[in-house]
N, C-alpha and C positions, 0 to 999 in steps of 0.2 A: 616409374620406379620412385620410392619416396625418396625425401629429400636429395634427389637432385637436380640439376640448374633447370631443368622443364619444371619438373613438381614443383619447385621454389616460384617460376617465373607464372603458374597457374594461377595462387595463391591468390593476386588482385584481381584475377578475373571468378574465382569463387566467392569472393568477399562481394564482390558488386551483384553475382546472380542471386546469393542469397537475400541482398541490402533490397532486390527490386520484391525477391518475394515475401518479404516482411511490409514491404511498403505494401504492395496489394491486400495485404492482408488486411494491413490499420485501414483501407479505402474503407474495403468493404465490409467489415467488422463493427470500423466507426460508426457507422449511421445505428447503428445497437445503444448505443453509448447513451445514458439519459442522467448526466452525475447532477445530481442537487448540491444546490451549495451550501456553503459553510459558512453559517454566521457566526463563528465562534471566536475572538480574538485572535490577533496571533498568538502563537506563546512565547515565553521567555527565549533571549537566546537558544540559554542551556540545555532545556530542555528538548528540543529536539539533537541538538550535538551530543547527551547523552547520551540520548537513546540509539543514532547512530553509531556509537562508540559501541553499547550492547551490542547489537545487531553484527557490528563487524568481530568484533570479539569472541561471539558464540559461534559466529561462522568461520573463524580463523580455529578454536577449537578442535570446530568437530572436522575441518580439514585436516588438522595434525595428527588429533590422535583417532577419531572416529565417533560412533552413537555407541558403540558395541564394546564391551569391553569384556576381562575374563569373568565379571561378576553378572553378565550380561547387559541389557539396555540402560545408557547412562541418562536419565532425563531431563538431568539438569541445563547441558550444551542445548538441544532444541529449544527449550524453553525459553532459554537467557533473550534471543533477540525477542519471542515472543511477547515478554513479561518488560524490555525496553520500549517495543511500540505503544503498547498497550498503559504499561505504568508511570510513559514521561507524557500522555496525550497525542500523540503522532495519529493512529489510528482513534477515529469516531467511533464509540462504543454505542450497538445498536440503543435505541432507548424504549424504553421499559413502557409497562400501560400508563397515560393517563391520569394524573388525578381531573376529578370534575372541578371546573372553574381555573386552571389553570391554562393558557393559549398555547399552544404548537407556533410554529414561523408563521404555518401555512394561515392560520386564523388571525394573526397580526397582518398578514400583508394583502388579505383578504376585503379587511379592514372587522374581521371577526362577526361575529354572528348578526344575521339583517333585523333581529327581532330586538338587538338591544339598542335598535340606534334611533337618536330622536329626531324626528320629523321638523328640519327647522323654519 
């Protein structure tokens, strides 16, 4: 029966069957994982506490009042944390083609193309 002294006294023992199946989960999931790093400075304080600020704000929104309203879809609430991750730096924006002659990481720590390098 909900909340009472059983249902209550279960409660730590649900929290922990859940806790083991999220752990098995990160096991075997992990080994997927293949994250490249990040040679990008850190950024400013601010700038990530901003955008955390977005982030929770858009989401405190659209708990209150919703996405939906009587004039229908409001798009501004989803956006807000979007346009926080994205426009304080938080999220690595994919990058774009190539110019020729300019190096990637992968060509700097490669030590860059075999053909330009002199014979000493």
């Amino acid at each position: 029966m909900p909340l009472s002294g059983a249902w209550w006294a279960s409660r730590p023992l649900w929290a922990l069957v859940l806790l083991a199946i999220t752990g098995v989960i990160v096991l075997v999931m992990g080994r997927f994982e293949d994250p490249k790093p990040d040679d990008r400075p850190a950024p400013a304080l601010w700038r990530p506490l901003t955008a955390a600020v977005m982030v929770c704000a858009g989401l405190a929104v659209m708990a209150t009042s919703g996405m939906v309203g009587s004039n229908g879809i409001n798009w501004v609430w989803p956006l807000l944390p979007v346009a926080g991750l994205l426009g304080f730096g938080v999220v690595r924006m994919p990058i774009g083609p190539r110019s020729p002659g300019i190096a990637s990481s992968d060509d700097r720590s490669s030590g860059g193309d075999p053909e330009d390098r002199s014979v000493g």
